[in-house]
Each structure stands twice: as structure tokens, then as C-alpha cells.
C-alpha positions as CSV (number, residue, x, y, z in Angstrom):
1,X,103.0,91.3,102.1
2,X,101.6,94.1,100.1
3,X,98.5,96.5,100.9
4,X,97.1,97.5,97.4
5,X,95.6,100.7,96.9
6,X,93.9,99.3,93.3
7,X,93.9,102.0,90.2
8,X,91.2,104.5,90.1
9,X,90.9,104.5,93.8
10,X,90.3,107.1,96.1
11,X,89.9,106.3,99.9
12,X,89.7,109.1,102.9
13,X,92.6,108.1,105.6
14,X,93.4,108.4,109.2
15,X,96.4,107.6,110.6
16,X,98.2,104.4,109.1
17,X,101.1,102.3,110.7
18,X,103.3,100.2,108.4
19,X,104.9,97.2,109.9
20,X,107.8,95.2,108.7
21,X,107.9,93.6,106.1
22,X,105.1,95.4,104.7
23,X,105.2,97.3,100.8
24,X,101.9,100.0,100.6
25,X,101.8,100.1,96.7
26,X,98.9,102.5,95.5
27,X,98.9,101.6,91.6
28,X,98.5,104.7,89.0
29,X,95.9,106.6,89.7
30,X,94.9,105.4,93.3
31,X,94.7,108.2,95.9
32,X,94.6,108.1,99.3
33,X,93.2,111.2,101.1
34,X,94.2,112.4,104.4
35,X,91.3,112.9,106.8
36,X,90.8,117.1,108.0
37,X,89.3,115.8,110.9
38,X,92.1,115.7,113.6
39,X,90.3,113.1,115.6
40,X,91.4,110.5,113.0
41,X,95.0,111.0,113.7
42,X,97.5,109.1,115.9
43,X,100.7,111.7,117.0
44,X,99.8,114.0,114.3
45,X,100.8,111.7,111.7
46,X,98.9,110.3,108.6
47,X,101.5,107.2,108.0
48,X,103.9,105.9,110.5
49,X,106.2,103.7,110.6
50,X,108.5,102.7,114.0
51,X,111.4,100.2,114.5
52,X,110.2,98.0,111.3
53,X,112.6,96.4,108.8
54,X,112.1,96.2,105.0
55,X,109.8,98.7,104.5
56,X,108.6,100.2,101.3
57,X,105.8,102.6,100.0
58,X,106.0,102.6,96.3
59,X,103.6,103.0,93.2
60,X,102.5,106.0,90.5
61,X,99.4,106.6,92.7
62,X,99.1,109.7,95.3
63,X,99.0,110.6,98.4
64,X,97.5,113.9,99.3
65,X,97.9,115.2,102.6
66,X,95.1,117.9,102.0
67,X,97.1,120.5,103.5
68,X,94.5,123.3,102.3
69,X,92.1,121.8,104.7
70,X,94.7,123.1,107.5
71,X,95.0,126.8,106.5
72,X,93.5,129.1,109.2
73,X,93.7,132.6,106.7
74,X,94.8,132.8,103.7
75,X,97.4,135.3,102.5
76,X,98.7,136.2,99.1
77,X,102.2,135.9,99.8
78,X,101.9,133.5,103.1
79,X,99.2,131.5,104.6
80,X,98.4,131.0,108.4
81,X,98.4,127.1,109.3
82,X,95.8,125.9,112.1
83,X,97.4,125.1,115.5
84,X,97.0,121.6,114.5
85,X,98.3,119.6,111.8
86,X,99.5,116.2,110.4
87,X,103.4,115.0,109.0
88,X,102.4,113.6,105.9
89,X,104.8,110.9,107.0
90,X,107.4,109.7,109.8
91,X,109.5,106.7,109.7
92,X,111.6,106.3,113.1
93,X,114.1,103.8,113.4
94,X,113.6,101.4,110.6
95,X,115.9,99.5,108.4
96,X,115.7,99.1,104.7
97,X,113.2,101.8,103.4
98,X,112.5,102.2,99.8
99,X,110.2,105.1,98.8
100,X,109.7,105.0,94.9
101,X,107.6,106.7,92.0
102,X,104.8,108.1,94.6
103,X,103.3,111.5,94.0
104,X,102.8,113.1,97.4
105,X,100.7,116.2,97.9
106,X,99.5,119.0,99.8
107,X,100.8,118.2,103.3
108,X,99.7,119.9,105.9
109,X,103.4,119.8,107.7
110,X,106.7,117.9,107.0
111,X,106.0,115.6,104.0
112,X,108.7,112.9,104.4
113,X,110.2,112.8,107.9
114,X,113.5,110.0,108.0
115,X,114.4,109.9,111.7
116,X,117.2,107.4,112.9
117,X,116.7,104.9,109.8
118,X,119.1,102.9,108.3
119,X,119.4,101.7,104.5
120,X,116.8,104.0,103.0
121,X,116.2,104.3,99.1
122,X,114.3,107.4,98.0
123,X,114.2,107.4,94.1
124,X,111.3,109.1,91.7
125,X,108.9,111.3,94.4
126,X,107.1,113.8,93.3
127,X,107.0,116.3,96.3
128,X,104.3,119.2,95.7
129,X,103.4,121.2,98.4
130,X,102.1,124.3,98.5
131,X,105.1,127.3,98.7
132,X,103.3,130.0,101.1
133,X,102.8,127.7,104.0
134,X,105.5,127.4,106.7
135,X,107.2,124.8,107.6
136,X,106.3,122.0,104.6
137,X,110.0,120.4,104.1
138,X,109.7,117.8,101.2
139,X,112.7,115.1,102.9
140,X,114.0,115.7,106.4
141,X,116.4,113.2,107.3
142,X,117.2,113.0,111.2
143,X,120.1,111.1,111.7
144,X,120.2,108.9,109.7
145,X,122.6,106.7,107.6
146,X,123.2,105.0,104.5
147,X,120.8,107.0,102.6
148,X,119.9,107.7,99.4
149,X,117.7,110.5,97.6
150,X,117.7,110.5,94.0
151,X,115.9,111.7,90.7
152,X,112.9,113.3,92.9
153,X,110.8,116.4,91.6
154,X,110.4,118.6,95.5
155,X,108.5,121.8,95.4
156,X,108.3,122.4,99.5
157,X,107.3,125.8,101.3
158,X,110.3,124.9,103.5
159,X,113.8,122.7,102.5
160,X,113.1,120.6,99.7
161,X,116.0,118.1,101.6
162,X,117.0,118.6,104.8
163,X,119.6,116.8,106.9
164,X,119.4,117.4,110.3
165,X,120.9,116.2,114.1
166,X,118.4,117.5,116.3
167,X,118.9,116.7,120.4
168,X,115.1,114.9,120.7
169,X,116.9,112.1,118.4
170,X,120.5,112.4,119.3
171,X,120.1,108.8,120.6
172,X,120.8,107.6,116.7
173,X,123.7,109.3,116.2
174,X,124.3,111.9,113.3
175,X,123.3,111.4,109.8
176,X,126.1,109.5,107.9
177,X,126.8,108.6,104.5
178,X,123.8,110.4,102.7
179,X,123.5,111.1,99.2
């Protein structure tokens, strides 16, 4: 089925967790906010996905992590992050993903996080996050395979794309035929 975030929407968030079969479409213009309050959050994560099949997030809405809301100091070359604070997203071993045309903003931490999935289709994000704050990769995929990233706009204060074999997820394998 389809959740529907309708045009002209905005709605403050806590964690979400997609299931399979499930597309979250926010039409153009909807925005959903992610909550500053860190008692609204689930693993540090605003929208989670894990072992689901035929996935998708798609739509010209938004989805703005409201990253500012986790700055401790600001600094004119670098700002301090809080000791806490949200992935925008992680999807953990799930098969057929498709993330298309979203606008995803201001996370806090990683935006996109791609760990262990299988048949994933990334095509038209708009990654904007803001460039003095550590550790904001726009796509890290963790072993995963069959992937594909195309015509995205990434503006990260980490890697805009990332691929990555890290030991917590060796049990996936490496990442494999990504383009």
C-alpha cells in the first residue's frame, strides 16, 4: 500500500518504520519534520526500515531532518553536534528499494544509510545538508549489492556516496555490483 504525505503538508515526526510492501510518497510540497526531542526516537533513527522487501520512499515532497536543532555551538568554519542525534534514514537488509525524486534535508547524522540490502534503486534525491557539521554522509552503502545511485544532487558535510564493509555488518558480505 501507500502512506500519503498529501501536498501542502507539513507533519512533525518521530521515528517511522516502513514494512514491506509499503511506498511512503510525500506529494510536492508535503514535508515531514523530524522531531528535536530525542524521546521521540527509536535507535536514533527517524525512518527505518529492517528485513522488508519492495520497499520504496518516493515523491517531490521533503524530508527535513532538522539537523540545526542538534548543533551544540556554532562555529564559522565547523559546528559542534550534541551528543545525541538521529540517521535521517537506515534500511538493513531489505530487498528491492527504490528511493526517487525526494528532497532530503538538514540531517542531523548520516542521511541515507543502505546496510546489507539487495536490489536498490536511488535515482533523483536531492541531498542538502549542512557542510560544517561532521559526519553527515549523503548515501552510505554497507554491503550491499546490486545497487544503483543515479542523477542525485548531494551536498554532505561528510562523503556525498560512500561504499563501505564495516565488521558490525560483515554478516552481508561486501558491497558488490554498485553503480
Amino acid at each position: 500500500g501507500t502512506v500519503l504525505v498529501p501536498a501542502g503538508s507539513t507533519f512533525l515526526t518521530g521515528s517511522l518504520k516502513l514494512k514491506s510492501n509499503v511506498n511512503l510518497h510525500l506529494e510536492t510540497g508535503a514535508e515531514l519534520l523530524a522531531s528535536p526531542n530525542p524521546d521521540d526516537y527509536e535507535e536514533k533513527t527517524l525512518i527505518k526500515a529492517l528485513d522488508a522487501e519492495r520497499i520504496s520512499l518516493t515523491g517531490r515532497g521533503t524530508i527535513d531532518g532538522q539537523g540545526r536543532k542538534f548543533i551544540a555551538e556554532l562555529d564559522e568554519d565547523h559546528h559542534q553536534p550534541k551528543d545525541w542525534r538521529p540517521r535521517m534514514m537506515i534500511l538493513e537488509h531489505c530487498r528491492n528499494v527504490r528511493l526517487q525524486d525526494l528532497t532530503l534535508r538538514d540531517s542531523a547524522f548520516w542521511t541515507v544509510h543502505l546496510a546489507g540490502c539487495t536490489y536498490v534503486a536511488v535515482d533523483g534525491l536531492s541531498i542538502i545538508t549542512d557542510r560544517k557539521m561532521p559526519n553527515r554522509d549523503g548515501i552510505a552503502v554497507d554491503c550491499s549489492t546490486t545497487a544503483r545511485i543515479s542523477d542525485c544532487h548531494i551536498e554532505a558535510g561528510a562523503d556525498c556516496i560512500v561504499l563501505k564493509t564495516p565488521e558490525r555488518y560483515a554478516e552481508f558480505g561486501t558491497c558488490a555490483n554498485v553503480n
